[in-house]
C-alpha positions as CSV (number, residue, x, y, z in Angstrom):
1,X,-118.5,199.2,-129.0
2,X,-118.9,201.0,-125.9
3,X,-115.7,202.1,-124.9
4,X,-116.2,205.6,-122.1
5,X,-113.6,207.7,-119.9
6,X,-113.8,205.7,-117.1
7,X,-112.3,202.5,-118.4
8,X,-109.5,205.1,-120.3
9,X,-109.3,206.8,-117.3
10,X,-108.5,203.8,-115.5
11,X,-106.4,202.5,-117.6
12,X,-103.9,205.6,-118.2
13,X,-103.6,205.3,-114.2
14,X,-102.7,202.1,-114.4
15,X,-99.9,202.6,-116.8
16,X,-99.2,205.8,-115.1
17,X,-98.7,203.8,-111.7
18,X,-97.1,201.1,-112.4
19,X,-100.0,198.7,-110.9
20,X,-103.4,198.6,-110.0
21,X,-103.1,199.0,-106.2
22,X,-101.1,202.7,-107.1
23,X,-103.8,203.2,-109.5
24,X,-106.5,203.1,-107.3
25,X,-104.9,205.0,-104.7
26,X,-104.5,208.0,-107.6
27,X,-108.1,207.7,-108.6
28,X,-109.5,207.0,-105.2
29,X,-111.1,204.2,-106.1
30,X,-111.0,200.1,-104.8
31,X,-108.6,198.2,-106.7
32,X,-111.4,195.6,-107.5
33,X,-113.2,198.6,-109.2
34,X,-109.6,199.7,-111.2
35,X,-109.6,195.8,-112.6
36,X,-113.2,196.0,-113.6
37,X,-113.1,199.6,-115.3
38,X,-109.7,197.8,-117.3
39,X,-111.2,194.4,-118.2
40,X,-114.5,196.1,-119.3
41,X,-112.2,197.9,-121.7
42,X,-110.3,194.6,-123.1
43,X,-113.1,193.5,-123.4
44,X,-114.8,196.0,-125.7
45,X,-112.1,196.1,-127.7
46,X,-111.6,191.7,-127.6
47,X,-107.9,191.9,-126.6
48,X,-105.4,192.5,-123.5
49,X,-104.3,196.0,-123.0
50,X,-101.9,195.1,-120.2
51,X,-99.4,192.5,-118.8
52,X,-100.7,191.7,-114.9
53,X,-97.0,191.9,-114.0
54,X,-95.0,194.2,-111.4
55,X,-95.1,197.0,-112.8
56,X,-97.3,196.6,-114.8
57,X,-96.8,197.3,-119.1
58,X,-98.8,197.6,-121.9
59,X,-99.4,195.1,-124.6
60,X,-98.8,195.9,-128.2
61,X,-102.2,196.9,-128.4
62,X,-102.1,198.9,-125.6
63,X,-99.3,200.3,-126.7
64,X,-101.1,201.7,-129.6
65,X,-104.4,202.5,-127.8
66,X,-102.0,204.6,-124.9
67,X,-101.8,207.7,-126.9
68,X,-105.4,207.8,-128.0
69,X,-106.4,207.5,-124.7
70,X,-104.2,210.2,-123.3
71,X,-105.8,212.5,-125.9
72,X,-109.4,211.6,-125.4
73,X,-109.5,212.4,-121.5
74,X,-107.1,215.5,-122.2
75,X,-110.0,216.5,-124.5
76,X,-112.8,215.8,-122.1
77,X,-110.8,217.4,-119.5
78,X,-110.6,220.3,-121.6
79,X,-114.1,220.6,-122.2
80,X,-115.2,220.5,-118.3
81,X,-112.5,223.3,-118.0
82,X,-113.9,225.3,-120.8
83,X,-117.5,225.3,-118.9
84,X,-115.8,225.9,-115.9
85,X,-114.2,228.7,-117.3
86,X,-117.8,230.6,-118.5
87,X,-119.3,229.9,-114.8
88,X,-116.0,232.1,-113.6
89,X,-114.4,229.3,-111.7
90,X,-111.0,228.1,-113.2
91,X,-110.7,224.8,-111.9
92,X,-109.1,221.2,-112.3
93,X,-105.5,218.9,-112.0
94,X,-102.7,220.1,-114.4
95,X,-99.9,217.3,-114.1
96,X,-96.6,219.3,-114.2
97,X,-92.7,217.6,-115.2
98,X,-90.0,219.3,-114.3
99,X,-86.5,217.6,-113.9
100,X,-85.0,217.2,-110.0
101,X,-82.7,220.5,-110.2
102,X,-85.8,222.4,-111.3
103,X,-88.3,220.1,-108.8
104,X,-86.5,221.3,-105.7
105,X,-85.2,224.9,-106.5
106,X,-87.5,226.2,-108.4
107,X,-91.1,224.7,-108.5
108,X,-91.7,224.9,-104.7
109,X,-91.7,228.9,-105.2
110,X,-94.1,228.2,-108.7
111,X,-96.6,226.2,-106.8
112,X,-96.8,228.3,-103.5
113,X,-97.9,231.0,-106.0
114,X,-100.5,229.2,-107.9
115,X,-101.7,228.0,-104.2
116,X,-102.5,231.6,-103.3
117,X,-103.5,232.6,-106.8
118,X,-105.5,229.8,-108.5
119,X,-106.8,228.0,-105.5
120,X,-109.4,225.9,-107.8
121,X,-106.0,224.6,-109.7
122,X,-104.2,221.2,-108.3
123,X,-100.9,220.7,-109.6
124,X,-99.2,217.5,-109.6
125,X,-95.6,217.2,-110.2
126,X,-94.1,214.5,-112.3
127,X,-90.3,214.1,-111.5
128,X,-87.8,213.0,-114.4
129,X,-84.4,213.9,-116.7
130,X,-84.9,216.1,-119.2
131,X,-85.5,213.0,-122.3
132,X,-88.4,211.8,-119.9
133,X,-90.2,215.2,-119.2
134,X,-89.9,215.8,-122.9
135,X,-91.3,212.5,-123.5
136,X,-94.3,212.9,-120.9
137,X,-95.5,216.4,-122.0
138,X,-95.3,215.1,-125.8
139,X,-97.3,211.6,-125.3
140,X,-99.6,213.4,-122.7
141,X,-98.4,211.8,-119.1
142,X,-98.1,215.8,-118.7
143,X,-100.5,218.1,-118.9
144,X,-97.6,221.1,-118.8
145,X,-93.7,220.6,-118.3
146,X,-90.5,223.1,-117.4
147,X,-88.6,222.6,-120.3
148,X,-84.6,223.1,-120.3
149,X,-83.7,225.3,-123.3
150,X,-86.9,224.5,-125.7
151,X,-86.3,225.2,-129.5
152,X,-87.5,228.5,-130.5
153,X,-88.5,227.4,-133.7
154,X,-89.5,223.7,-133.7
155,X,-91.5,222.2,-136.9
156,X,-93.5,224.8,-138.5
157,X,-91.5,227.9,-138.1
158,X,-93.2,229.3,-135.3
159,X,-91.7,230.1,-132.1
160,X,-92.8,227.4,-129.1
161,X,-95.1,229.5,-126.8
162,X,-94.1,229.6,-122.9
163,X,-93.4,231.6,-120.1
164,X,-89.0,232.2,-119.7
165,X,-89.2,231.7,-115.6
166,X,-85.4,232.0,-115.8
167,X,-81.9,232.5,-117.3
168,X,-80.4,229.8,-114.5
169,X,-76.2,230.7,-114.9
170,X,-73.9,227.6,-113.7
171,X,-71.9,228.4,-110.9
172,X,-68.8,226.9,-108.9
173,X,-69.7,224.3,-105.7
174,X,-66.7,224.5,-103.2
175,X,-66.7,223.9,-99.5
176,X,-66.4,227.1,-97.7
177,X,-62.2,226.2,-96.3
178,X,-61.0,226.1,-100.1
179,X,-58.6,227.9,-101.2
180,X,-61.1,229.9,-103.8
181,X,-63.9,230.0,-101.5
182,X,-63.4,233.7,-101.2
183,X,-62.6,234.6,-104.7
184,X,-65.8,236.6,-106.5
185,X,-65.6,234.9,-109.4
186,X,-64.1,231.3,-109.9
187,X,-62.4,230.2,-113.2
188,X,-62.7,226.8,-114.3
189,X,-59.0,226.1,-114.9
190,X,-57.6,227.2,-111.8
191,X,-59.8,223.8,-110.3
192,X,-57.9,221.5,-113.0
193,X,-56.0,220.0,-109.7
194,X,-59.5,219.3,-107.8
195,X,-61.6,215.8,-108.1
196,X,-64.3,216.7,-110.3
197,X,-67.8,214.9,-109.5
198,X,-70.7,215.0,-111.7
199,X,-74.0,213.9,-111.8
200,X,-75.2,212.4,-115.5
201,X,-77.6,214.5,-116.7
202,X,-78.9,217.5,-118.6
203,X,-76.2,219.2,-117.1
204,X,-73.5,217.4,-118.3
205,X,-73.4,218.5,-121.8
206,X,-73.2,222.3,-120.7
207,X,-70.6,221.7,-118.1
208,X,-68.5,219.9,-120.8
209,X,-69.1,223.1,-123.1
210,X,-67.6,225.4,-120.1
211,X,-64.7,222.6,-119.7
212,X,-64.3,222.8,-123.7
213,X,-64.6,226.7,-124.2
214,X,-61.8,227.1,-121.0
215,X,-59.7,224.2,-123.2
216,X,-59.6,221.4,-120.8
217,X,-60.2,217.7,-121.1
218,X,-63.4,217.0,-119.5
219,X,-62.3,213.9,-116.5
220,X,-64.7,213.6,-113.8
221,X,-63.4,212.1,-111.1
222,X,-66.9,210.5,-109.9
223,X,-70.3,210.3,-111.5
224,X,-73.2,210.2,-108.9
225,X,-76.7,210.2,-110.2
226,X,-78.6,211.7,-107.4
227,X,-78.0,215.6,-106.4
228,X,-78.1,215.3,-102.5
229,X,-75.1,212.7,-102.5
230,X,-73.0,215.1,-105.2
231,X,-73.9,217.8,-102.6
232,X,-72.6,215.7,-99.8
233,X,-69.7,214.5,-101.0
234,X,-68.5,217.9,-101.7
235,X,-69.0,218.6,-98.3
236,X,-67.3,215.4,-97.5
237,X,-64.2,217.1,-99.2
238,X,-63.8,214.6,-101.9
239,X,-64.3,217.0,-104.7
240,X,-65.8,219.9,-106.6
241,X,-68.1,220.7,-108.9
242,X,-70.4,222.7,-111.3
243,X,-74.5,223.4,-110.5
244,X,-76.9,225.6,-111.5
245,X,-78.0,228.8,-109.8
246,X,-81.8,227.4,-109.0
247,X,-79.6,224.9,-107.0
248,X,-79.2,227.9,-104.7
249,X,-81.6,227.0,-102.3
250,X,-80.6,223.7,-101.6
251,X,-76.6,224.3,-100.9
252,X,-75.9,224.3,-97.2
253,X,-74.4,227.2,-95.2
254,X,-70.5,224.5,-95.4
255,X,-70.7,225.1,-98.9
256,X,-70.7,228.2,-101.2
257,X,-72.2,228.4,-105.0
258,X,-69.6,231.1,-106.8
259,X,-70.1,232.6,-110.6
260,X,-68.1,230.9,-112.7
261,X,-66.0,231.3,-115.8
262,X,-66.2,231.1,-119.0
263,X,-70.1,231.3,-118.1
264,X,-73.0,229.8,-120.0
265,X,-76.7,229.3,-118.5
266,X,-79.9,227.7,-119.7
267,X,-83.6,228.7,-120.1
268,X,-86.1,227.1,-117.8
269,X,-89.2,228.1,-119.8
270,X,-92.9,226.7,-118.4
271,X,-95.0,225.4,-121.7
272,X,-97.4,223.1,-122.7
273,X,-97.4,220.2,-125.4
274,X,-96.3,220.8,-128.7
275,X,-98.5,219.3,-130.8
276,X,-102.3,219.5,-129.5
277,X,-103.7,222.6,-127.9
278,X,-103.4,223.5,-123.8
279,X,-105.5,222.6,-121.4
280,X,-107.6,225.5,-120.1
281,X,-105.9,225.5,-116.6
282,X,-102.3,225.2,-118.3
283,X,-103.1,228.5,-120.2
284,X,-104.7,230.3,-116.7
285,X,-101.3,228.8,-114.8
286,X,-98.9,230.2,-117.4
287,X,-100.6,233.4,-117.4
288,X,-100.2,233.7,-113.7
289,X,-97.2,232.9,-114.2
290,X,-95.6,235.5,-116.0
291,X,-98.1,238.2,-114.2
292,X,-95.8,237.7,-111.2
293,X,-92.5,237.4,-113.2
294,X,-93.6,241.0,-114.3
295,X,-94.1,242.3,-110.9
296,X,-91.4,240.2,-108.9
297,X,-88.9,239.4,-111.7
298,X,-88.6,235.2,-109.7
299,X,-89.9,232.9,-107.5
């Protein structure tokens, strides 16, 4: 059996993708040359690793062969890092998840850093909720991942290494004519009589714990899954409601983002998988990282 990291290679991006035309647009590459990397493969191993469907999915036995692969190119990649590394030239693609909130206010600032101090470095960002970034970093999608609130102590005692880019505090959105607009500090109860909106995701259970800890019932008025229509319907008027502070960059100057009470925040903390060890260019990336945390204190 001659199975080699160009058929894996292939066939991660075609997973990744969703098809082979997206596939060999990532890789650069003809599509007829994607198929033929992929059939090679099924046809080492004497079975189909993927439905031809749109998008396209994995067979049971790709299914099982997925994570295998992921860790076989990590490993090469890891190797052609570490020999980068002794020539003194830090180089390579780290593939970076972050969820939407953290996408647009905060990892902008990351990768204009890592632009003008680790040139050699491409990141690629991977959009998704917070169960999907998880997911990605843990089966190997992502090489490296800004996780909401990671355990300190997962499995094995030992705390989960990272860099802690931020202590993000959830604030008050209002349009700037409300009656609180002004106010320094806004307290949850006194917007009881407002529509609440929300959008469904790893925020929701931290803005039901400030509507719990101020004893109210938790009743939002709407539920909207995408950030730039919450954001506009609150400048519509039609309601209120609760973001975090790296959302600051993207409120406009109709709106304003207040402290809130009772407070609580999260930790947006940049790490690498859990289970296998870093990527060469993850490690270089983090230490940058918290170098200019150290001399800037943000992003």
């Amino acid at each position: 059996m001659a199975v080699n990291l160009p058929q894996l290679r292939a066939f991660l991006a075609v997973v990744d993708a969703g098809g082979f035309s997206a596939a060999a647009a990532e890789l650069g590459m003809s599509q007829s040359a994607v198929s033929h990397a992929v059939a090679s493969l099924e046809r080492e191993l004497a079975a189909p690793l993927l439905v031809r469907a749109t998008p396209a999915r994995t067979t049971a036995l790709g299914e099982r062969v997925l994570p295998h692969a992921r860790i076989a190119l990590s490993a090469a990649r890891s190797v052609e890092q570490i020999a980068a590394d002794a020539a003194g030239a830090m180089t390579g693609t780290v593939r970076l998840a972050a969820t939407p909130t953290v996408c647009q206010g905060l990892v902008p600032g990351l990768l204009r850093h890592w632009r003008d101090d680790q040139p050699g470095i491409t990141v690629r960002v991977f959009e998704g909720d917070s169960a999907e970034v998880s997911a990605w970093l843990e089966n190997g999608t992502a090489d490296a991942a800004v996780l909401i609130d990671p355990p300190l102590a997962p499995a094995g005692g030992c705390p989960r290494p990272g860099v802690e880019l931020a202590v993000d505090g959830y604030r008050a959105l209002l349009p700037r004519d409300h009656p609180l607009a002004g106010e320094p500090v806004v307290d949850i109860r006194d917007l009881e009589d407002d529509p609440f909106l929300i959008s469904p995701n790893g925020c929701e259970a931290r803005i039901r714990t400030i509507h719990r800890l101020a004893g109210l019932r938790f009743t939002p008025t709407h539920r909207v899954r995408d950030l730039a229509t919450l954001i506009s319907m609150v400048q519509a008027g039609i309601g209120v409601t609760v973001l975090s502070e790296v959302s600051r960059s993207l409120i406009p100057p109709d709106l304003v983002l207040l402290p809130l009470e009772p407070g609580t925040s999260r930790r947006l903390v940049l790490t690498g998988p859990p289970a296998h060890p870093w990527h060469p260019a993850v490690r270089t990336l983090a230490e940058s990282a918290a170098g200019h945390l150290a001399r800037t204190g943000d992003f």
